[in-house]
Every structure is written in C-alpha cells, then in structure tokens.
C-alpha positions as CSV (number, residue, x, y, z in Angstrom):
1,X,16.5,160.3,137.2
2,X,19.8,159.6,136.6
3,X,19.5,156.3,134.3
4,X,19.7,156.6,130.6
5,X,16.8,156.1,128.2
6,X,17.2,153.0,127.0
7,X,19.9,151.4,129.5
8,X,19.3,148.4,131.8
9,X,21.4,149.2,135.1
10,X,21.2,145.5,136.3
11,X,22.2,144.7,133.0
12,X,25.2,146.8,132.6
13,X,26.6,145.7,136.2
14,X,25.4,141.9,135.2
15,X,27.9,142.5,132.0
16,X,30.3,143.7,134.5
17,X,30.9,141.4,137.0
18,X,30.8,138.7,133.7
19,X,33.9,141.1,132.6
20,X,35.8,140.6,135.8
21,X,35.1,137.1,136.5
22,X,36.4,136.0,133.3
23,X,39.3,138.1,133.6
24,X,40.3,136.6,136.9
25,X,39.5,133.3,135.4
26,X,42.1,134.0,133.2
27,X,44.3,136.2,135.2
28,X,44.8,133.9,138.4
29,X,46.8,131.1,136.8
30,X,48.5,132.9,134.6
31,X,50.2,134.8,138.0
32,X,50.1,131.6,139.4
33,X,52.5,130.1,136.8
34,X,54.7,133.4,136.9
35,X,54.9,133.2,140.7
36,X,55.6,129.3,140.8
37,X,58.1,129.3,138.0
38,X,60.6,131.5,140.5
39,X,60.0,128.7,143.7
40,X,61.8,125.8,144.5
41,X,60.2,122.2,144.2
42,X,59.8,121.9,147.8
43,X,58.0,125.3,148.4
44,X,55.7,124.0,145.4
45,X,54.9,120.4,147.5
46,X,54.0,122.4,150.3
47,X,52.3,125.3,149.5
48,X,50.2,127.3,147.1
49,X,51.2,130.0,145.2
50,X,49.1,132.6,146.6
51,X,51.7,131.8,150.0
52,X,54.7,132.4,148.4
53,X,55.6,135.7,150.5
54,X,55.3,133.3,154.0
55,X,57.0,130.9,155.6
56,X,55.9,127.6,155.3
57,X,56.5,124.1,157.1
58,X,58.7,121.7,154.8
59,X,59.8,118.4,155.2
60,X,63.4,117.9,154.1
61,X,65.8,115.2,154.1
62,X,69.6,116.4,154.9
63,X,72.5,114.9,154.9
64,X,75.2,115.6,157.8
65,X,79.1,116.0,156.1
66,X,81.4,113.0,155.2
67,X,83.0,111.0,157.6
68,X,86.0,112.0,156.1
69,X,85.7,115.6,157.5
70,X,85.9,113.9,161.4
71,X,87.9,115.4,164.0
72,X,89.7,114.0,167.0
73,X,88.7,116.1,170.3
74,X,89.9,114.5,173.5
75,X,88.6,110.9,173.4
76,X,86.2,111.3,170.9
77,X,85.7,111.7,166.7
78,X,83.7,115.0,165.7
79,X,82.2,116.2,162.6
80,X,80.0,119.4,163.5
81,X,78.7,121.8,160.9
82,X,75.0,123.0,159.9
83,X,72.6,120.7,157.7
84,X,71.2,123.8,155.6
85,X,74.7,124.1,154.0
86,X,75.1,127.6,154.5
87,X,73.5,130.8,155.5
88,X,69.6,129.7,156.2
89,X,66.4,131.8,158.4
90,X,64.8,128.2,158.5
91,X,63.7,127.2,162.0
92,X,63.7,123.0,163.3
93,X,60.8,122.0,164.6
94,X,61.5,118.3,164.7
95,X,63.9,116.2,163.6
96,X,64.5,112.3,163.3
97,X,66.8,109.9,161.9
98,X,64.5,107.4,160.3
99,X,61.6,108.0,157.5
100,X,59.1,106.6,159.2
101,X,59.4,108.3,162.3
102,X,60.5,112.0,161.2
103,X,59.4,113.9,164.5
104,X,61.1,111.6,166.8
105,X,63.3,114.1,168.7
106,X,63.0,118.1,169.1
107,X,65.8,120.8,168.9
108,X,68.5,120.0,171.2
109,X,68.0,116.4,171.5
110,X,70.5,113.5,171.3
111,X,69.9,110.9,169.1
112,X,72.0,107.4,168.8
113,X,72.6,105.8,165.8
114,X,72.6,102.6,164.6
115,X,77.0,102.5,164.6
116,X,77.0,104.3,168.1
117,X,77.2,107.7,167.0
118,X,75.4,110.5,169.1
119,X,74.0,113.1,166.9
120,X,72.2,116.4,168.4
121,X,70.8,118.5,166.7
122,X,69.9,122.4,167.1
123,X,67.1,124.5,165.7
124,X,69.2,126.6,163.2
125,X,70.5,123.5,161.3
126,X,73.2,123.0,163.4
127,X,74.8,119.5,164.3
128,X,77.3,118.0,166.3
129,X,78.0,114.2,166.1
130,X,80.7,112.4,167.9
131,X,81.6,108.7,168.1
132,X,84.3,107.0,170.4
133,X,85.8,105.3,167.5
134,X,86.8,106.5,164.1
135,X,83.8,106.5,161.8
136,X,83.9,105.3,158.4
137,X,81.8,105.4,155.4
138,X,81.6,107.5,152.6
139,X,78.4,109.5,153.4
140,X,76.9,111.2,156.0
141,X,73.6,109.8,158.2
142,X,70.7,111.4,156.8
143,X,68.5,113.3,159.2
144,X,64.6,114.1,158.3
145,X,63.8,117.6,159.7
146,X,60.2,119.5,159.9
147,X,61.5,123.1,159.5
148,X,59.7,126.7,158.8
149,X,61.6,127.8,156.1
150,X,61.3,131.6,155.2
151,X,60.1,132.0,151.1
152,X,62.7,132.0,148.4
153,X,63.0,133.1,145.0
154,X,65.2,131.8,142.6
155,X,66.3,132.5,138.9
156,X,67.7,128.6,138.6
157,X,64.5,127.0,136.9
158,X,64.9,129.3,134.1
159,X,68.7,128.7,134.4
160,X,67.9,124.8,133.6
161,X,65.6,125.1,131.1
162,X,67.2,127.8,128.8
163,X,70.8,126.8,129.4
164,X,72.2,124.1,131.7
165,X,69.6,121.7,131.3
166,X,69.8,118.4,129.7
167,X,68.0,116.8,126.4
168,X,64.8,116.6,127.6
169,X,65.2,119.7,130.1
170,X,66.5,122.4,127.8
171,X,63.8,124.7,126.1
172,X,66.0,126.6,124.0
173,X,66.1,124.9,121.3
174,X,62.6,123.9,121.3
175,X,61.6,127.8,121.6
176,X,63.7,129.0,118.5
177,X,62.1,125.6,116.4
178,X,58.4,127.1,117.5
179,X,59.7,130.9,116.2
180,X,61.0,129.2,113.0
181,X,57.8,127.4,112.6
182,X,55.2,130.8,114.0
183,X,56.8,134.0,112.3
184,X,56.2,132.4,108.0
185,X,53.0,130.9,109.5
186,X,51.8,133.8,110.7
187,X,53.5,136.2,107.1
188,X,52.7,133.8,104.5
189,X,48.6,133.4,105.0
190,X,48.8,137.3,105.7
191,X,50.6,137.9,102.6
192,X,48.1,135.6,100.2
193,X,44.5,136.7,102.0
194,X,45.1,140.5,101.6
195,X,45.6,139.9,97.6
196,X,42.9,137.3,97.5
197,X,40.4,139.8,100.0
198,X,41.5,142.8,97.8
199,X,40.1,140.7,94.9
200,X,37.0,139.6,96.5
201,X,36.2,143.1,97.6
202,X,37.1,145.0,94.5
203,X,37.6,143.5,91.5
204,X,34.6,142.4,89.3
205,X,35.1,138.6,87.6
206,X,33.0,135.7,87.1
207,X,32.6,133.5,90.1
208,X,33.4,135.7,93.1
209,X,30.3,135.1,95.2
210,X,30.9,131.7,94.5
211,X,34.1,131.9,95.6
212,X,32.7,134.0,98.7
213,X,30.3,130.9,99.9
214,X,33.2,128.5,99.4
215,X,35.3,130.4,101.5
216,X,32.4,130.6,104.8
217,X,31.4,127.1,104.5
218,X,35.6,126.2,104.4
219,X,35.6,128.0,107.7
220,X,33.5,125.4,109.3
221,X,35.6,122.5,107.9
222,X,37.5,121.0,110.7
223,X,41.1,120.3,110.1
224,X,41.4,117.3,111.3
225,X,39.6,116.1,108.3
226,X,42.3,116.9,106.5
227,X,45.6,115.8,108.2
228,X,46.1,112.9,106.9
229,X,45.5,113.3,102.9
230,X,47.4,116.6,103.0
231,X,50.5,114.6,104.5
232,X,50.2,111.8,102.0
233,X,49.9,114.8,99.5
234,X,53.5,116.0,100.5
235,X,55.2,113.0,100.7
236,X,53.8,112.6,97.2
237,X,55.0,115.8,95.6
238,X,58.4,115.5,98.1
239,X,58.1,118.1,100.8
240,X,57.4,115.2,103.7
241,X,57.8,116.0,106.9
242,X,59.8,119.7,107.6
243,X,59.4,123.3,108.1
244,X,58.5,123.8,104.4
245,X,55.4,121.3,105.1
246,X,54.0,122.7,108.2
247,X,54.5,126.2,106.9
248,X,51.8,125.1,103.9
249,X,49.8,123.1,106.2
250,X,49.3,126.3,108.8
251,X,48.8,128.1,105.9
252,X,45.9,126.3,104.2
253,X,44.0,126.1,107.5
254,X,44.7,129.8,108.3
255,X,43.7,131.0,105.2
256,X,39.7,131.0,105.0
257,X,39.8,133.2,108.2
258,X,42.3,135.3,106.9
259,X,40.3,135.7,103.3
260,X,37.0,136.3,105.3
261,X,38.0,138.8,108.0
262,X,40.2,140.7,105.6
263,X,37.5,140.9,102.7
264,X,34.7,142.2,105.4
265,X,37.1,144.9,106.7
266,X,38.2,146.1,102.8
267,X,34.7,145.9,101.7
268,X,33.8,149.1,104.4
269,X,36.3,150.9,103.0
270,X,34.5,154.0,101.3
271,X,34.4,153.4,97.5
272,X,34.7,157.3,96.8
273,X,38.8,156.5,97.8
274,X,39.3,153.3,95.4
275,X,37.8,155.0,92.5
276,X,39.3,158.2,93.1
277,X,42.9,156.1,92.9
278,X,41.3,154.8,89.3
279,X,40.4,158.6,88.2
280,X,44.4,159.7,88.6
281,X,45.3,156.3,87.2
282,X,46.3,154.2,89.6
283,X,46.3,150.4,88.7
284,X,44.7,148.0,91.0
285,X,48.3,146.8,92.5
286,X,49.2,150.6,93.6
287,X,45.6,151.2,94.7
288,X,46.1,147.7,96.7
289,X,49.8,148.5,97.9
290,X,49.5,152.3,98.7
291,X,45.8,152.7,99.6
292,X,44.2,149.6,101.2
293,X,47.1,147.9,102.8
294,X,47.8,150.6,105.1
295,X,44.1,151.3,105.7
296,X,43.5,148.0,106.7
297,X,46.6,147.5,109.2
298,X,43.6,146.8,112.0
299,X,42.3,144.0,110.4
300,X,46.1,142.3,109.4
301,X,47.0,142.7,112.9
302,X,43.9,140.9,114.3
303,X,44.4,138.1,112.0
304,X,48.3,137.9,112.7
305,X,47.2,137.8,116.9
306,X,44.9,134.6,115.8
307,X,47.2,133.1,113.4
308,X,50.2,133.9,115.9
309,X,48.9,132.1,119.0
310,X,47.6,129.3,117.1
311,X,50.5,128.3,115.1
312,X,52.4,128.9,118.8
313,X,50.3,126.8,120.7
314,X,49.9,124.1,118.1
315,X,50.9,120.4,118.9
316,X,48.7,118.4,116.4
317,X,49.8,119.9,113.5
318,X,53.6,120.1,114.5
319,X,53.4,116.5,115.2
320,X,51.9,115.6,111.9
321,X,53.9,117.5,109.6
322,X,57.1,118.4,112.0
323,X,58.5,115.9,114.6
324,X,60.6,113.3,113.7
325,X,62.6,110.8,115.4
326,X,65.6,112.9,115.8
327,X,63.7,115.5,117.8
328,X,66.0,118.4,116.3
329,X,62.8,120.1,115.3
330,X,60.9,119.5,118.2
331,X,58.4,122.7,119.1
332,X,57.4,124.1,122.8
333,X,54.7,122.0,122.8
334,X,56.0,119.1,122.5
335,X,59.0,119.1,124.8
336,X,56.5,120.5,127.3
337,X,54.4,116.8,127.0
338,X,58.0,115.1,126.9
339,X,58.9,116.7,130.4
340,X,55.0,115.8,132.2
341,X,56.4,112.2,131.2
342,X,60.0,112.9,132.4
343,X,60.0,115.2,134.9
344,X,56.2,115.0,136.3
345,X,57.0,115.6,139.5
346,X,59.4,118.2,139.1
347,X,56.7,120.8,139.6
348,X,58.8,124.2,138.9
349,X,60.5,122.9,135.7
350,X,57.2,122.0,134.6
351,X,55.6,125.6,135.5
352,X,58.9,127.4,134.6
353,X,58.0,125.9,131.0
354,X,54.8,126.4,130.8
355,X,55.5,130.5,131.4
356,X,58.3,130.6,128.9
357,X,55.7,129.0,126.3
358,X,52.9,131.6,127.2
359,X,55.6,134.0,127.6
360,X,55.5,135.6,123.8
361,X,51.8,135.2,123.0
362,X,51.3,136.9,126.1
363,X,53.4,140.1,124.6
364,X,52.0,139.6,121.7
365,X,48.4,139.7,122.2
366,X,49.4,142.8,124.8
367,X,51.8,144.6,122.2
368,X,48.7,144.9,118.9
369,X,45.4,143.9,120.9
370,X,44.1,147.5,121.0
371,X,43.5,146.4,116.9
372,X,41.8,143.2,117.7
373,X,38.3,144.5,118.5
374,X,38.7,147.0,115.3
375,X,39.7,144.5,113.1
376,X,37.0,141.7,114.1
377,X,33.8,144.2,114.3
378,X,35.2,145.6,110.8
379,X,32.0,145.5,108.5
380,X,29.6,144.0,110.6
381,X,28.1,147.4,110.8
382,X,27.7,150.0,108.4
C-alpha cells in the first residue's frame, strides 16, 4: 500500500547503500589524511589514525643530558633530570640500554653501563645516573624505553612545510606556482568555449555540425597523443617551456569539454528570449554578454570545478611543459613525488602535504558544487 506506482523499494535502498559506500570510500582517507597531518611521526609508526584520541605504546630512543651537566654529591658524580624533556603523561613500561635488547629492565631498575655508570630509571621519564669518577664525553648514554604515551596534536608539520622547512620540504612555494599555473587554466578555456558554444548554439554559418562532430570525436582523443608535437610546436614558435606554455597546453585539452558542455546547456535555453533580444535590437555580443552568460552561470561553474581540479592535480602536463632544472616553478605535485623520494619515511610531512594539496579543490568543489549536477544534466532532457 504504501509503495509508489512505478518504484522498486530494493532498488531505491540498493541505490542507497551504493550512495554511502562510495561516499565513505571517499570520505575515510580524506579524514584520515586531516587527522594524521596533526600527529607526530612516531604516533604515525605506531598507530592508525582512527586511534588518534588513545594512548598508544611507542618505542623511543632518549638521550639522558650531557656529561657536562654532572654534579658532585658526596663521593659520587650526578646528572639526574627526566628523559621526556619536559612536562610528559607518558608512562615506562620498559627500558634498556642497548637496541637489541630494549625491555631489559622495568621502572625502578639499575642498570650498569659499559664506563661504570649506574643508571635507574623511573616510570615518569625520570633518571638518576651516578659514577665514582668524573664522566666525560660529549653526549649522554641513550636509553631505549617502551612507554604509553597519551595522544598529541601538533601544528608543527604544517609549520615545516609552509615556512621553516627546507628546499625540498617547503610547500609554499610550490602551492603559489600551482595557483599561478590553475586560476588562467581554469579563465582562459572558460573565456574561449562560451563564445565558441554561443556560436555553435545560435548563430547560423556553413560548417557548424561539422564543427559539432569534430568537437565529440576530439573529446575522446587522449592527450598524451599530443604532448610531445605540441612541445616541439612551442619551442618552435618560442614559448618553450613556462607558464605561458602550459597555460595553452591546459587550454587546448580543456577546451572540447568546455565547447560541448557549454553548447548543450545554451542550446536549452528557450529561443522565445534570444529572438526577443533581436526584436528590440540587440546584436549577438549584447544578447551573448547580457542574456546568456548569466543564464548559463550553472554550466561555467561545472566546467571551471573539472577544469579547476584537473589543472590542480596535474603532474604530466606540468612536467612536460613546466619543470625545469631550476625547480623555481615546480607545482604541488611535483614536490609532493620529490618528498616520497626524500622524506619517504617521514610519514606526517608526507600526509601534511598531501592535505595542503587537496586542501583547495576540496573548498572548491564544496564552495560551487550545488551547480555541478545542473550544469552536467543541462540538455540531456528537454
């Protein structure tokens, strides 16, 4: 009784749980990046994500303090302090003075050293180490502890990667270089498909269903096929490698999407409006400027969503038509591939990264995607 005539219920839930299993598909390691790019490398090693609000069991290597920080007391040379370096919840459950035998003594124990030193120590981090002779050296023994250590947050990925970090650390030069290289490649196709779809969709001339069918079977052309002659092509007419290249190159693979998606939306326009425009006088620029560009805002914004994440995400073409040698224009991408060979096991550089990459297209997509699923299904019905 209560199904609708001409509704499937198993269907409609089938569609469903499709809907929310890609979504968490999608969903999951995108929180997963967010939450790991605010860990430390050691929480990372030890732990999933998905743990990041408990304690966990780490193995750390500490240091005790310098030599040089020793203390007479009675008979004996003292250096005492706490191996977490400050105020720490984490809890020692072992402790050892070699690598190869980490768990040798618990909390409260006394271990001897090699030099006669007797170290001991407690399950806070705190030491005490005390030798009948003076002890030298310009380092502290290291001491290999198996700790619960409470979860921590910090902001100092992002602080390494945007600011302190080094050549191959530093993203922010790599983020404005992928801005200078997105925002023209995403205007410029936008700008030359609405005057070519405003064409194709109104204006009468010789050719244009021609020019129609060349533009479909274009879409199917894979770039690829054309990297290589269009970069002999500018290095022939003198644009070589630059922003001015890759600009042109993103724009000649973004345009036969742009043309097509923009031409199917215009074309649904009611004709009543355009030749309204022509009654009062309008030419075809004003009708174009005035009348269809603002009606087909939908469409424009679908197209800039595709052209923006593509052009952001790209690595081929920036590397064909972009990167030099002197890495001044190097793009997210591509510093991203630099640090998996620099810094591949620096896990939360390498997530902190990833998110600042994903970062804007995420906004993006988030900021105009209610047009999206206008613009796309524009003119496949009528």
């Amino acid at each position: 009784m209560n199904a609708i005539a001409g509704q499937k219920p198993g269907l409609i839930w089938a569609l469903r749980i499709s809907v929310i299993v890609l979504v968490g598909l999608w969903l999951f390691p995108t929180v997963g990046l967010f939450i790991s790019s605010f860990r430390t490398g050691d929480q990372i090693a030890t732990s999933g994500w998905w743990k990041a609000l408990f304690p966990t069991e780490q193995n750390l290597t500490l240091r005790t303090a310098a030599p040089e920080t020793q203390v007479p007391q009675g008979d004996l040379w003292v250096i005492e302090g706490n191996l977490f370096e400050g105020e720490s919840d984490a809890e020692i459950s072992a402790w050892g003075t070699n690598a190869r035998d980490i768990s040798a003594y618990g909390p409260g124990d006394m271990a001897e050293l090699r030099g006669g030193e007797r170290l001991t120590v407690e399950a806070d981090g705190s030491y005490r180490m005390e030798a009948t002779e003076e002890m030298g050296g310009r380092r502290g023994p290291r001491v290999f502890v198996t700790a619960v250590v409470p979860p921590e947050f910090t902001l100092q990925n992002y602080e390494t990667i945007l600011i302190s970090g080094g050549a191959t650390d530093n993203m922010a030069r790599a983020f404005f270089n992928t801005l200078t290289v997105t925002i023209p490649a995403t205007i410029i196709p936008i700008l030359v498909a609405a005057f070519a779809a405003y064409a194709l969709a109104w204006m009468e001339f010789p050719g244009r269903a021609l020019l129609i069918a060349a533009i479909v079977g274009l879409l199917v052309v894979p770039l690829q096929l054309a990297l290589i002659p269009l970069l002999k092509f500018h290095n022939e007419i003198g644009i070589g490698k630059g922003y001015l290249g890759v600009w042109m190159a993103h724009t000649g693979f973004g345009l036969p999407l742009a043309i097509y998606l923009l031409r199917n939306y215009m074309v649904g326009i009611p004709r009543d409006i355009i030749e309204n425009a022509r009654v009062d006088g309008a030419t075809d620029f004003q009708i174009f400027t005035r009348i269809i560009l603002p009606l087909s805002f939908p469409a424009l914004a679908s197209f800039a969503i595709f052209q923006f994440l593509w052009t952001w995400n790209d690595l081929l073409v920036a590397m064909v038509f972009l990167i030099d040698a002197t890495g001044e224009t190097t793009v997210m991408t591509k510093q991203i591939v630099e640090l998996l060979g620099t810094r591949g096991g620096n896990w939360e550089i390498l997530a902190t990264s990833a998110f600042v990459s994903i970062a804007v297209p995420l906004a993006v997509f988030f900021a105009m995607q209610k047009y999206l699923v206008r613009g796309l299904l524009a003119g496949s019905v009528k």
